[in-house]
Structure formats: structure tokens, C-alpha cells
C-alpha positions as CSV (number, residue, x, y, z in Angstrom):
1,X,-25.9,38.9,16.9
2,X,-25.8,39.5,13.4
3,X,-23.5,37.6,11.0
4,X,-22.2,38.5,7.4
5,X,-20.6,35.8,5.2
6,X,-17.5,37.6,3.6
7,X,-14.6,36.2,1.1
8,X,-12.0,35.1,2.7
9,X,-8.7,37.8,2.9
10,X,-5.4,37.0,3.7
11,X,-5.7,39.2,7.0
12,X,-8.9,36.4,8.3
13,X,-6.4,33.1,7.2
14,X,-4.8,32.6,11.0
15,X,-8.6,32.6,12.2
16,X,-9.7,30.5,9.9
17,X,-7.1,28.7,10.1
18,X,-8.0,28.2,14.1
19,X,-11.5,27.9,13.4
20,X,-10.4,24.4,10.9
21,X,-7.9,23.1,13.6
22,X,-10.9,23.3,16.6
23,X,-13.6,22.2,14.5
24,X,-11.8,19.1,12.9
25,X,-10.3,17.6,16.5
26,X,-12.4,15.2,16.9
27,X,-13.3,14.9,13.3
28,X,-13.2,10.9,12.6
29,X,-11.3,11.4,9.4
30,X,-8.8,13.9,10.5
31,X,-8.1,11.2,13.4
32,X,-7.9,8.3,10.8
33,X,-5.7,9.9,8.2
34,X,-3.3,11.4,11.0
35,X,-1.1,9.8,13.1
36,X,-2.2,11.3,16.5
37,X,1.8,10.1,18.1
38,X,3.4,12.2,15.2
39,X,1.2,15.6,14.6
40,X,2.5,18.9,14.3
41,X,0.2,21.7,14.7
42,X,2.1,24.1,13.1
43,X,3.3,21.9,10.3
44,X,-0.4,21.5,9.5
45,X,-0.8,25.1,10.2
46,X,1.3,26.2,7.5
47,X,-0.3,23.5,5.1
48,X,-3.5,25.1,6.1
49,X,-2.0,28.6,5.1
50,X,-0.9,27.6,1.6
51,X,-3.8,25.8,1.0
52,X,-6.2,28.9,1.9
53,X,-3.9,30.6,0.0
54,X,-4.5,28.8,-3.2
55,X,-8.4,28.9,-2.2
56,X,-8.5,32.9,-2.6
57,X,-7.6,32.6,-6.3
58,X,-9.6,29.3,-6.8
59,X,-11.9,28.8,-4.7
60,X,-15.4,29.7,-3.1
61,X,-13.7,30.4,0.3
62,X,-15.5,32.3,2.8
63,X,-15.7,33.4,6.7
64,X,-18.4,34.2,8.9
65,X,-18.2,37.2,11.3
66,X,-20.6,39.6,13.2
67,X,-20.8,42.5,11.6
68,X,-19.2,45.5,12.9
69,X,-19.5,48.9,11.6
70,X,-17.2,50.2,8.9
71,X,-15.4,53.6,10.9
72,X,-15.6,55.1,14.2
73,X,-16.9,58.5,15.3
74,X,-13.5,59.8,14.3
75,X,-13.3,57.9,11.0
76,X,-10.7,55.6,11.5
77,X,-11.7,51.9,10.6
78,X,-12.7,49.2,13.5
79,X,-11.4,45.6,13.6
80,X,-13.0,43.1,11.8
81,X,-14.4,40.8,14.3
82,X,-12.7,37.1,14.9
83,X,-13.7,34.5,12.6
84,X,-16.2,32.3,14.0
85,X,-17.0,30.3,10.6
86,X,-15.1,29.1,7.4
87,X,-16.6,27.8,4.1
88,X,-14.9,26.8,1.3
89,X,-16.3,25.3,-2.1
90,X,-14.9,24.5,-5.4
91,X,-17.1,25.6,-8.4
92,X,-19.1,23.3,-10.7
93,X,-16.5,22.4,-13.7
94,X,-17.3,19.9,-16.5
95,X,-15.7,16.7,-16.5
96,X,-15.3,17.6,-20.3
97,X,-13.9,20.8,-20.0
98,X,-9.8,20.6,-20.3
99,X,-8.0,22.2,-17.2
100,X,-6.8,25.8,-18.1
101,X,-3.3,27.0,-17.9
102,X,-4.0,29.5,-14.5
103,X,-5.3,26.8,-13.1
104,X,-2.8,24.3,-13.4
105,X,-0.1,27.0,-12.6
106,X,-2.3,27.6,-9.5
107,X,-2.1,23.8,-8.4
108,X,1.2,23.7,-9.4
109,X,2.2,26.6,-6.8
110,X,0.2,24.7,-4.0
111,X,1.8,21.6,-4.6
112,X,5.5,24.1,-4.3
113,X,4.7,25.2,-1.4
114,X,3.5,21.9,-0.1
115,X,6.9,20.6,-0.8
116,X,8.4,23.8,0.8
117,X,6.5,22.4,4.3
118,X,7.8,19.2,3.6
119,X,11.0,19.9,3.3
120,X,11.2,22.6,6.3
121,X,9.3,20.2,8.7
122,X,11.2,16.9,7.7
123,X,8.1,15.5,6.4
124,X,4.1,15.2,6.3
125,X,3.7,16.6,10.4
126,X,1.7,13.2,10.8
127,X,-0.4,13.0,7.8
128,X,0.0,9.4,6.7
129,X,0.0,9.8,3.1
130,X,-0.9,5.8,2.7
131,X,-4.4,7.2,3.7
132,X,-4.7,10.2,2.7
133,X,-4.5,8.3,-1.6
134,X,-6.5,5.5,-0.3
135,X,-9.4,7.8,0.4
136,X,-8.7,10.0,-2.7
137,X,-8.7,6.9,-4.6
138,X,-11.7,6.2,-3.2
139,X,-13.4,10.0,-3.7
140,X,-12.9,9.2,-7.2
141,X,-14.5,6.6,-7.8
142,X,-17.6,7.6,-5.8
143,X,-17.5,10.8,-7.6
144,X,-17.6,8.8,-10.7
145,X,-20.6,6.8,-9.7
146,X,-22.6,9.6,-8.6
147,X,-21.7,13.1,-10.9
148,X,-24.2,13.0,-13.6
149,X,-24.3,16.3,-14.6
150,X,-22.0,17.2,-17.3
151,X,-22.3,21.1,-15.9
152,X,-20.5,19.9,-12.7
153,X,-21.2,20.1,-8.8
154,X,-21.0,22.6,-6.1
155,X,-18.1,20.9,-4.1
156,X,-18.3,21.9,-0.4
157,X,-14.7,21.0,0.7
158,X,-14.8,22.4,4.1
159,X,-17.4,23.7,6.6
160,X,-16.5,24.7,9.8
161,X,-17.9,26.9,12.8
162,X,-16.3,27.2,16.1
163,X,-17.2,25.6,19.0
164,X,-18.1,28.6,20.7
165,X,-20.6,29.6,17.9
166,X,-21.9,26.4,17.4
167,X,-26.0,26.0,17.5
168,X,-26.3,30.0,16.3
169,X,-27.2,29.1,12.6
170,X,-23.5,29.9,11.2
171,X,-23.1,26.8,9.6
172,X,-26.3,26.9,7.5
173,X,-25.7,30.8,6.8
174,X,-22.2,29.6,5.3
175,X,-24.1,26.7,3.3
176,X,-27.0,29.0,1.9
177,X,-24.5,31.5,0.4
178,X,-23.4,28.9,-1.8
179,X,-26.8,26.8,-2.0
180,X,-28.8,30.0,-3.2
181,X,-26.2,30.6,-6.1
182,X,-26.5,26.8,-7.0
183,X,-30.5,27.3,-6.9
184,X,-30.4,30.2,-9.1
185,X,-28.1,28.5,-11.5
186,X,-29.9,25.3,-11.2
187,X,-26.7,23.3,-10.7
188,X,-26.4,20.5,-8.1
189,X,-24.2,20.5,-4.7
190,X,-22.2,17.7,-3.7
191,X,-20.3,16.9,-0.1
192,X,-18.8,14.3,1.9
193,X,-19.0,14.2,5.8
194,X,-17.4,11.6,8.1
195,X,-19.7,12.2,11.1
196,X,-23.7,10.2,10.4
197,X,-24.9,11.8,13.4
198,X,-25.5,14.5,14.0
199,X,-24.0,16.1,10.8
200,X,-26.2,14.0,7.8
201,X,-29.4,14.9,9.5
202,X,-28.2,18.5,9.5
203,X,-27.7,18.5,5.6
204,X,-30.9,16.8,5.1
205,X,-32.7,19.4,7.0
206,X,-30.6,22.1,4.3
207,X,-31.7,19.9,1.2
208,X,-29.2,16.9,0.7
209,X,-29.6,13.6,0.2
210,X,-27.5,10.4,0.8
211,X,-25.9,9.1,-2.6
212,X,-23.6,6.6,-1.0
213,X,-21.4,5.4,1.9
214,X,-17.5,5.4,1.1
215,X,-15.2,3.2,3.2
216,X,-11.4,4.4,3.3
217,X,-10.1,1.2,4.9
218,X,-6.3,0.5,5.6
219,X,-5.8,-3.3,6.2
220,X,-8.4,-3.1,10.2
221,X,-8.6,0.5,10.5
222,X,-11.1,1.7,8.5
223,X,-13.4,5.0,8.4
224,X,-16.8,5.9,6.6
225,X,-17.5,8.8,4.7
226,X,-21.4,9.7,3.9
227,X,-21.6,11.5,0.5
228,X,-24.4,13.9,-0.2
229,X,-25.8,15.3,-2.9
230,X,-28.1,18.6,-3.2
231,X,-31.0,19.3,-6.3
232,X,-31.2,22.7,-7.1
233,X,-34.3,24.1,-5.6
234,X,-37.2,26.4,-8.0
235,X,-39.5,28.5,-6.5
């Protein structure tokens, strides 16, 4: 099966969409910042949709697909095939370097349409907000700690395959169309995953190393983060 890594359209966001929603089940920080009693699938959905939305314009967001050919015999085009992985990465940006006026229009229409959701679904679908600043809170101050380069990082936001594709090499084909760039660049990559095993010995085997451990804790309920970091390869 051969797979091509493709931006991300708005025709592939209900596939990635599914691909993010299967993936992150059982992820332990999806189960600690939501409130399993109170989650709506299509309130997070939509949240999904705006935020994917906002990632075509700003973002390094990408999908995974076997490659199909182009046109049939009588030249109309095919399908493109499901989605069966989803990347997405914010660019390096310097610390120093003052936010332009796109992109805070840009996060200013996320944040719109995030109200939007709130306001049709009567709230957060689940998400208890408490957490969701704790742990930003906390992904600041690690990011603090460990960012040393003034150019910026490679920010890998989200990875996700579906379980059907799993084990196929996906996951490390949506990875190395970032990770090549960075090389050739010769800027650094930086993510956080909640899952040690198997997921940190995964990165390791694709060049990351462990900078820190992060603990999002809310008075006995706590969960761990493990944040990575990735030197630019040379030949």
C-alpha cells in the first residue's frame, strides 16, 4: 500500500476529524481534561472543525492517504481515498518576533467560532476548562524551561493514525514530512505525549529525546505529559 502525505483540504476535515476522535479515546489526557459523564461528540466535533479550519491558514496540517490515481479511463476524477492519518504542526516562530496582524485576526476567528459552539451547545461538551488552563499553564512554563533557540521549534500538536492503519509506518511518514524540513533548516522539533509506553520509545526511535516530565494535577487527579525535543539531523 502506498501512502502520500497531502495538506489538509476542507473536503478530508470529517475524516480527520474521525481519525482524531478514534485515536484520542483512550488518550490519558483527553480522559483527564474531559468529563467522560458530560461529553458530546458532536460538540467536540464541531470544535474539531473550526479548529482544522484555523490550521489550513496557520498551520502545518496534513493527512495520510493511499494514493489513488488522478482520472479514470474516461477522465473523470476518482475519490480521494479515506483518511487514515492526520498531522498537524505549528511552525518555528521566535519568542522575539511580535505576533502579526493575520495572525491574530486568525486566532481571533477561532476563538469566534469557539464561542459560536459554546453558545449553540450550552457550553464546553465536557471539556473542563479548570484543566484544560492548568495544563496550559503548565505547557508554558515547560516551554519556557526548555526552548532555547531563539529561531523557534517545530511544534507537533497532533499525530494521529487510525486504528485500522496502525503498525503500517503512517505515523512516522506523517513525522518525517515535517522532521526532513526541520533537518534541512536545521531547526529543532518539540512535542508532548501523554502515553510513556509505547509512544516515547516510538519518538526516540524517530530522533527525540526526553526534556522533561509535566504533571497537570487538579487537587488527586493528576496526569503526566512527557515532552520531547528533536536536534536537527546533518548528513
Amino acid at each position: 500500500m502506498a501512502i502520500e502525505v497531502v495538506p489538509l483540504t476542507e473536503a478530508d476535515i470529517p475524516g480527520a476529524i474521525h481519525v482524531i476522535q478514534q485515536a484520542f479515546a483512550d488518550d490519558p489526557y483527553f480522559k483527564w481534561v474531559f468529563d467522560a459523564s458530560t461529553f458530546n461528540k458532536r460538540r467536540n466535533y464541531d470544535s474539531l472543525a473550526a479548529r482544522c479550519q484555523w490550521g489550513i491558514k496557520n498551520a502545518i496540517f496534513q493527512v495520510a492517504r493511499e494514493k489513488t490515481d488522478v482520472t479514470k479511463d474516461d477522465g473523470s476524477s476518482t475519490s480521494p481515498s479515506p483518511v487514515l492519518g492526520v498531522s498537524c504542526w505549528l511552525p518555528p516562530q521566535s519568542p522575539t518576533q511580535p505576533e502579526t496582524w493575520a495572525s491574530w485576526m486568525q486566532g481571533w476567528i477561532l476563538s469566534f467560532n469557539q464561542l459560536i459552539n459554546n453558545i449553540r451547545y450550552l457550553g464546553h461538551g465536557g471539556l473542563r476548562t479548570n484543566r484544560y488552563w492548568i495544563w496550559k499553564q503548565q505547557q508554558q512554563k515547560a516551554q519556557t524551561e526548555i526552548w532555547d533557540d531563539p529561531r523557534g521549534y517545530y511544534f507537533c500538536n497532533i499525530v494521529a493514525v487510525s486504528p485500522e492503519a496502525q503498525g503500517k509506518g503512517i505515523g512516522r511518514l506523517l513525522f518525517e514530512a515535517i522532521t526532513k524540513i526541520a533537518d534541512t533548516e536545521g531547526v529543532k522539533c518539540y512535542l508532548e505525549s501523554s502515553k510513556n509506553k509505547p509512544n516515547v520509545q516510538i519518538y526516540e526511535r524517530m530522533g527525540f529525546e526526553m526534556s522533561r516530565t509535566m504533571e497537570c494535577r487538579d487537587a488527586e487527579d493528576a496526569c503526566m505529559l512527557y515532552c520531547m525535543t528533536r536536534n536537527p539531523k546533518t548528513e
